[in-house]
LOZASE-724547 format. One line per 10 residues: number of its first residue (from 1); their letters; for each residue y, x, z of N, C-alpha, C, O. Coordinates in pm, 1 decimal. Layout:
BEGIN
NUM> A> Y/X/Z/Y/X/Z/Y/X/Z/Y/X/Z | ...
//
This chain:
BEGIN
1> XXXXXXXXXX> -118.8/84.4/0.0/0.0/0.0/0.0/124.4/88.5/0.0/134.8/179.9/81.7 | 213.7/63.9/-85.6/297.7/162.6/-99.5/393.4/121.7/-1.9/382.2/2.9/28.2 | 493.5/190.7/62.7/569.4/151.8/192.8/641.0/290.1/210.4/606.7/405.7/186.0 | 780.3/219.5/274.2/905.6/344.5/302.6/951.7/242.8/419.9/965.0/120.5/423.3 | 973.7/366.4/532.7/1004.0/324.9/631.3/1113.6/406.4/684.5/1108.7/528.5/669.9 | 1225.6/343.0/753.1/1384.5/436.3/774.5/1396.0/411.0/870.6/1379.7/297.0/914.1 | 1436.0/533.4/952.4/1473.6/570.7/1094.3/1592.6/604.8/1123.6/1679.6/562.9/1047.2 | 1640.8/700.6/1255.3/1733.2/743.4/1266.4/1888.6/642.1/1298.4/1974.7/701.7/1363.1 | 1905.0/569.1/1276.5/1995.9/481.7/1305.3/2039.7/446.2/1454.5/1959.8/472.4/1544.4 | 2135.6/400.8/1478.7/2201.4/419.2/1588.9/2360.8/373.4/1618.4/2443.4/342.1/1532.7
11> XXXXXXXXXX> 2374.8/377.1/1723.4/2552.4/393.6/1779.7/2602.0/519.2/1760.5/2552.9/627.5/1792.4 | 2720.0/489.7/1696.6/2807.0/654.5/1679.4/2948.9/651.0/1695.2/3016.6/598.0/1607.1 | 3001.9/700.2/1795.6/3149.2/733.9/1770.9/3215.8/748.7/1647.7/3133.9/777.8/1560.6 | 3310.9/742.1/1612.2/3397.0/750.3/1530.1/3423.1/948.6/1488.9/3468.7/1041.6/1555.3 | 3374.7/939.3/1370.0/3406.4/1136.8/1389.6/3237.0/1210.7/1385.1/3199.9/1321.6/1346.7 | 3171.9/1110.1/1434.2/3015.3/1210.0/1488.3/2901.7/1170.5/1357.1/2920.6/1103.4/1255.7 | 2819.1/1218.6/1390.1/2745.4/1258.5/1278.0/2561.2/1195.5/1308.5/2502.3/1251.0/1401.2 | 2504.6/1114.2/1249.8/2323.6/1062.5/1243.5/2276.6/1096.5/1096.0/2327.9/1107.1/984.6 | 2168.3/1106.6/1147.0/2060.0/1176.5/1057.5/1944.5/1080.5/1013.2/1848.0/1069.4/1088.8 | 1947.8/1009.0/893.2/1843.9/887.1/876.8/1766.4/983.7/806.1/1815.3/1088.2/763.2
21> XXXXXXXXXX> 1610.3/941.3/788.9/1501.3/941.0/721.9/1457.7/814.2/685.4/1472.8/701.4/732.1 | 1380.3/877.5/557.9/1342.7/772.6/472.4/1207.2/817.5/494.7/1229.1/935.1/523.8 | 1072.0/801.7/500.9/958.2/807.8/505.7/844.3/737.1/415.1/817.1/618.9/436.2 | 795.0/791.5/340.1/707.3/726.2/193.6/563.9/712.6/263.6/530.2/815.7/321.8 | 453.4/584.9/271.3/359.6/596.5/216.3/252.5/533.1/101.0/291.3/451.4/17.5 | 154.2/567.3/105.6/102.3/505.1/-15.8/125.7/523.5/-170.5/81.6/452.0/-260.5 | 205.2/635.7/-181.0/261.5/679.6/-282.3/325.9/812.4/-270.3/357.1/856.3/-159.6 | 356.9/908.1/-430.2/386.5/1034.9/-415.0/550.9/1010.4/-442.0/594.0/974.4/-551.5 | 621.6/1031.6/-344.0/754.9/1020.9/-322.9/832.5/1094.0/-449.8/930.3/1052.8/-512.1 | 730.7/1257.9/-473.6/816.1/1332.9/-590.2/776.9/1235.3/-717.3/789.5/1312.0/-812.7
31> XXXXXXXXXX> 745.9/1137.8/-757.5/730.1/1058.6/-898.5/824.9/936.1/-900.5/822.1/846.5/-984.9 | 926.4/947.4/-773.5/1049.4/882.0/-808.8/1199.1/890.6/-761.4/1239.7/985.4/-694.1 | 1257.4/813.3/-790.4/1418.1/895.8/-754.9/1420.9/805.3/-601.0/1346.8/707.7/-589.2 | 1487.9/836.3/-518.2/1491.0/728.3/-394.2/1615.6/762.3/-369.3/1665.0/874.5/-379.7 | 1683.2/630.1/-324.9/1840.6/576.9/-324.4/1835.7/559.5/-107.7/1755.2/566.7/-14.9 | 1952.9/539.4/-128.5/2000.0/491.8/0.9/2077.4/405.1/-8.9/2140.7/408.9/-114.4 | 2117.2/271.7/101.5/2224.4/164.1/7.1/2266.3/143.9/145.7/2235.5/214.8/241.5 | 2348.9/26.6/145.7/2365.4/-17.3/274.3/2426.5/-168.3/270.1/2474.9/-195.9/160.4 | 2432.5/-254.0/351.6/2472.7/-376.7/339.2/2549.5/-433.5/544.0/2495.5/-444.6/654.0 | 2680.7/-450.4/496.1/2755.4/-486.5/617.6/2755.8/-640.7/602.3/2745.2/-690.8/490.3
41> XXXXXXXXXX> 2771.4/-737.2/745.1/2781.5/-886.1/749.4/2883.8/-912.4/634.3/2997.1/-869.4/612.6 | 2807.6/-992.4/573.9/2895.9/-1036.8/508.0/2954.5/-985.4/362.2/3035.7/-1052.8/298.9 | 2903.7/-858.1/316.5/2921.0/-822.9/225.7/2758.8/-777.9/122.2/2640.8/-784.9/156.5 | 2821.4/-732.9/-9.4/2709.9/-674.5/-81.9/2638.9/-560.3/-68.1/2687.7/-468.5/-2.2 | 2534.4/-549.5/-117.4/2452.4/-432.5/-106.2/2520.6/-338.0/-188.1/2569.4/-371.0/-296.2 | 2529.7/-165.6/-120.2/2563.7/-119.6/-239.8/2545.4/-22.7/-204.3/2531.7/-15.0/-82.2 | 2534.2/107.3/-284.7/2444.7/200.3/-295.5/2554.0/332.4/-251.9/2663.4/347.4/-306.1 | 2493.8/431.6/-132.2/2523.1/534.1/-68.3/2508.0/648.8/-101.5/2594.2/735.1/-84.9 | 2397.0/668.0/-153.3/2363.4/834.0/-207.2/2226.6/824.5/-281.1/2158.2/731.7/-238.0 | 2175.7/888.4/-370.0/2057.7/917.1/-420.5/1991.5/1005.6/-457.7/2061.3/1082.5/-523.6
51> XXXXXXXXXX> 1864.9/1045.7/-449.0/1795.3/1204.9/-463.9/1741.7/1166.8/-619.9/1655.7/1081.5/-641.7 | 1794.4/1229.1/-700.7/1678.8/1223.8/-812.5/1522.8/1287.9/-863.6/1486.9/1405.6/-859.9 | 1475.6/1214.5/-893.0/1294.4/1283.0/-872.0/1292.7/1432.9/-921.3/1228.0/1517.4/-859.5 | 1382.1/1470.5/-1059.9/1376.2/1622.7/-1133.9/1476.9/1693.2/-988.2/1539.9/1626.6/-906.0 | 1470.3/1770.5/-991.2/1539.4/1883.1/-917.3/1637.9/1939.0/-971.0/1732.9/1976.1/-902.1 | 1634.5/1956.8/-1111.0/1728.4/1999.3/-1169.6/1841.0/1877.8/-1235.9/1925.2/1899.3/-1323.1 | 1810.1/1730.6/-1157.2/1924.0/1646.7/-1156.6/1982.7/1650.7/-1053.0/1924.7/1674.1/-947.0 | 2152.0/1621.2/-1065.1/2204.0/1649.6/-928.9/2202.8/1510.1/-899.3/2205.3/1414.6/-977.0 | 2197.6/1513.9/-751.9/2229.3/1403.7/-620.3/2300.5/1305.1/-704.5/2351.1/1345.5/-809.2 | 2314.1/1134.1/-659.0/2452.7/1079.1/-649.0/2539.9/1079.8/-545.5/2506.5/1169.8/-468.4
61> XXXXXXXXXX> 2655.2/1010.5/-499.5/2713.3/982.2/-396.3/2787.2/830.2/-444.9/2808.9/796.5/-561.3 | 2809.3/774.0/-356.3/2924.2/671.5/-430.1/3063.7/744.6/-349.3/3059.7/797.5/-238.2 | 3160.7/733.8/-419.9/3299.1/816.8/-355.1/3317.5/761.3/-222.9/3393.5/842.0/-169.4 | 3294.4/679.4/-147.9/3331.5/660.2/-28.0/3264.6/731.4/105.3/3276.2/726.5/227.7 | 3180.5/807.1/-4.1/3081.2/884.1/92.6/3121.8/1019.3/60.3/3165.6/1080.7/157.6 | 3119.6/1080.2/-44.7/3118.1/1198.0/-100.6/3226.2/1295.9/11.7/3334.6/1264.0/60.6 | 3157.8/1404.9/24.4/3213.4/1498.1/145.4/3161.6/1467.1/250.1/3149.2/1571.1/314.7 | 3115.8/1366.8/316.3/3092.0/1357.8/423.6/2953.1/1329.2/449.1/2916.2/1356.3/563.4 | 2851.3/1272.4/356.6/2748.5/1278.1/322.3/2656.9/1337.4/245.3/2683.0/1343.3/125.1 | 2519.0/1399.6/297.3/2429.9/1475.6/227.7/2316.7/1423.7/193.2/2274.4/1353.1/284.7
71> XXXXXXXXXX> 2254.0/1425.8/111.3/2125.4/1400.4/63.9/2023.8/1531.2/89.7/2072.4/1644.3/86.5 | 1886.8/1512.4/114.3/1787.4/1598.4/93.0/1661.6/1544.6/88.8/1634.9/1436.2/140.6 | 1554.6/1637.3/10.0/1427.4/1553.3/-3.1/1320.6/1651.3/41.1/1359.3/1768.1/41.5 | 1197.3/1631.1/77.9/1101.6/1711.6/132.7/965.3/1620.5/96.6/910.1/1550.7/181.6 | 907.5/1634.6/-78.3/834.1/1607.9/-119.7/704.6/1611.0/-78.5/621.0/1523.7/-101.6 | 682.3/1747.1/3.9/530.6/1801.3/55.9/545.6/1690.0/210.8/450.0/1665.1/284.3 | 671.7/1643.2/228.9/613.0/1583.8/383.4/685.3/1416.7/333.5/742.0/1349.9/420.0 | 676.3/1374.9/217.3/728.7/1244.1/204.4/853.6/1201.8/209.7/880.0/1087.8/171.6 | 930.7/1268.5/247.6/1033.2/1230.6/294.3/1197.3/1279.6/250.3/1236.5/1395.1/234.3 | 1274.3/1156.0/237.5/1429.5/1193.8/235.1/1490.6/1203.6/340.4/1448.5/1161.1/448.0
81> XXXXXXXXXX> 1602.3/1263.3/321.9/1712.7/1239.9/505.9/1820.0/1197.0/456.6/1840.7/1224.2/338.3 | 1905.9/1129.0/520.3/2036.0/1136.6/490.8/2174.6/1196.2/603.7/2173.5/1149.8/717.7 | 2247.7/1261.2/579.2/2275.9/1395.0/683.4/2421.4/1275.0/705.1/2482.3/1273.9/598.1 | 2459.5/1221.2/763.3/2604.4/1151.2/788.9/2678.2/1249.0/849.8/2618.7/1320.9/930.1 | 2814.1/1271.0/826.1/2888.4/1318.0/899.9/3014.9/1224.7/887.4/3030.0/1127.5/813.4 | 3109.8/1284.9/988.0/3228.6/1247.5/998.8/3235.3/1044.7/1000.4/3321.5/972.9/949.7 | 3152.4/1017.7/1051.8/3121.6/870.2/1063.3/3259.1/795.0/1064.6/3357.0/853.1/1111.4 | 3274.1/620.9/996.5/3414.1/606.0/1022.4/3350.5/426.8/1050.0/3268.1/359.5/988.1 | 3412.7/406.2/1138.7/3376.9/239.6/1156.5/3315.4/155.2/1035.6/3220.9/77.6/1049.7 | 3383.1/181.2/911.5/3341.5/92.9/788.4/3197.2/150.1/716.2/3148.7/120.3/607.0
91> XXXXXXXXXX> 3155.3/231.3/806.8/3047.2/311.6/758.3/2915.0/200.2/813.6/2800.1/212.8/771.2 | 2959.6/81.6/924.4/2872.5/4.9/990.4/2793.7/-36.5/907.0/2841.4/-26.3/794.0 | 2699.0/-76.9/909.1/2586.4/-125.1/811.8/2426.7/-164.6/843.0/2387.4/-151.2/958.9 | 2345.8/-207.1/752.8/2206.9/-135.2/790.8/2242.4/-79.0/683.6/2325.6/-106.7/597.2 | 2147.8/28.5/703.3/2090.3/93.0/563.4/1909.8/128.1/564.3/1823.3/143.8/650.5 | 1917.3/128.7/412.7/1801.9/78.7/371.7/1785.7/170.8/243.7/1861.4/177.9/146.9 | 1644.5/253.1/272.4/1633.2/333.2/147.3/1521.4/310.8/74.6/1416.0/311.6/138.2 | 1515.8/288.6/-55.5/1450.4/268.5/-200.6/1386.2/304.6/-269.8/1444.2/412.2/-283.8 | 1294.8/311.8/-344.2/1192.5/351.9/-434.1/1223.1/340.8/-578.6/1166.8/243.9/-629.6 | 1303.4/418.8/-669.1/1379.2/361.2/-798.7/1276.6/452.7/-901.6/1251.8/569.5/-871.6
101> XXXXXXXXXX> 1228.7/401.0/-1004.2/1157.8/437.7/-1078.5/1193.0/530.2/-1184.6/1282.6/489.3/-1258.5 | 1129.1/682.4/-1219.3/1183.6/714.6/-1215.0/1238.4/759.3/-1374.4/1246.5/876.9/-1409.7 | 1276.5/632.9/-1468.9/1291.2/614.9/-1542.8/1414.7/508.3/-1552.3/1452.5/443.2/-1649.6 | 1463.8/512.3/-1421.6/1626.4/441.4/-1409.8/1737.9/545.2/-1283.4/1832.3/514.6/-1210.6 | 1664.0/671.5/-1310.6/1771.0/845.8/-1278.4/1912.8/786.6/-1294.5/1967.1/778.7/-1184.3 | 1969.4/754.5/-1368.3/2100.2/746.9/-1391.5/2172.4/610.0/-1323.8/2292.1/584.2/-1310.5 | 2065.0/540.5/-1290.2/2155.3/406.7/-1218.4/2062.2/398.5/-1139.3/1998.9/293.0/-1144.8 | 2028.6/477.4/-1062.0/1995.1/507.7/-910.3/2015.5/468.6/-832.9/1934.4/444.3/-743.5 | 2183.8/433.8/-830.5/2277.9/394.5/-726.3/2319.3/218.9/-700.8/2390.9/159.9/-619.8 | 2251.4/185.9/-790.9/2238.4/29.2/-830.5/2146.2/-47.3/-766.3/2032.4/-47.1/-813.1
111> XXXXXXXXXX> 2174.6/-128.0/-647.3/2074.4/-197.5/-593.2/1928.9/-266.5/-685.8/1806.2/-263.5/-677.1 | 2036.3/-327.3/-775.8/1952.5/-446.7/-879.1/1856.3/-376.8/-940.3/1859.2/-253.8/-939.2 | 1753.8/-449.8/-1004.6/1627.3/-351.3/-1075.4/1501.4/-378.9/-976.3/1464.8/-477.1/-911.6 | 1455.0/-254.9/-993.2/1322.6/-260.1/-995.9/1318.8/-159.1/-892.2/1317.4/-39.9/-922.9 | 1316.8/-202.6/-756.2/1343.6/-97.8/-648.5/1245.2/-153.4/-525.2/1254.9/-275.9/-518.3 | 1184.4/-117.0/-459.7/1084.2/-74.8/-353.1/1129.0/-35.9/-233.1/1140.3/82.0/-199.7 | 1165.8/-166.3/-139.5/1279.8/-134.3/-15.8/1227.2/-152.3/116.5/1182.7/-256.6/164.5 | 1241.0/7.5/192.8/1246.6/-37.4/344.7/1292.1/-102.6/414.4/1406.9/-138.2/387.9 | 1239.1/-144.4/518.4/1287.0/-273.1/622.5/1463.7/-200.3/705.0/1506.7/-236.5/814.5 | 1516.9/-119.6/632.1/1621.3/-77.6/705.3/1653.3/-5.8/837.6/1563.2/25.3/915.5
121> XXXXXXX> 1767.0/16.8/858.8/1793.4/30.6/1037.5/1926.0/41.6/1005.9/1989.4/84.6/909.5 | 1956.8/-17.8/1131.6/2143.0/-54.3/1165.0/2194.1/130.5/1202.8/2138.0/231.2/1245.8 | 2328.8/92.2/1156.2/2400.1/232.6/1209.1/2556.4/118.6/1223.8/2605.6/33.9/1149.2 | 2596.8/179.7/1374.2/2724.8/77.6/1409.1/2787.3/209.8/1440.3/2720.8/297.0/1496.2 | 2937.5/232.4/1399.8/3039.1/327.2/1446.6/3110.6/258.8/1508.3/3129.8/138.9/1487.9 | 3152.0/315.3/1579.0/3271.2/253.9/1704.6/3295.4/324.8/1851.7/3219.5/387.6/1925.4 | 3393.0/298.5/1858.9/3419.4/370.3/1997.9/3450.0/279.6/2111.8/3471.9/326.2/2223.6
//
């Protein structure tokens, strides 16, 4: 049964920095690109950062992240991270990371499609 499961989530000050994982099983994580998204009350899903399956494609970011967020992947142990820094209240969310096939690389960052989603975990900033 193929399955991704995301951790790491939490309460964070304003300024501080969590560390999500994405966790694959039932499947070989390096045979697809995996996204990160996030969805606040009340608003749309929309997409945070993405690892692409080649290595020699670079990362996405969506600009509201870029600088302050990292992507990384660790194929031999399943798994993505996502490195947060500099956290800012509007950063609240769950987030929820994806399974994108890996024959849609370039719109990665796009909820819609054909995507394979963990049950999430909340991240709340605030002080």
């Amino acid at each position: 049964q193929m399955q991704l499961v995301e951790s790491g989530g939490g309460l964070a000050q304003p300024g501080e920095s969590l560390k999500l994982s994405c966790v694959a099983s039932g499947f070989n994580l390096a045979e697809y690109n995996i996204g990160w998204f996030r969805q606040a009350p009340g608003k749309e899903r929309e997409g945070v950062s993405c690892s692409r399956w080649r290595s020699d494609m670079a990362a996405a970011y969506a600009d509201f992240v870029k600088g302050r967020f990292t992507i990384s992947r660790d194929n031999a142990h399943n798994t993505v991270t996502l490195h947060m820094n500099s956290l800012k209240p509007e950063d609240t969310a769950v987030y929820l990371c994806a399974a994108v096939p890996l024959t849609d690389a370039l719109n990665c960052l796009r909820p819609a499609g054909s995507r394979l989603w963990g049950q999430g975990t909340q991240v709340t900033v605030s002080s």
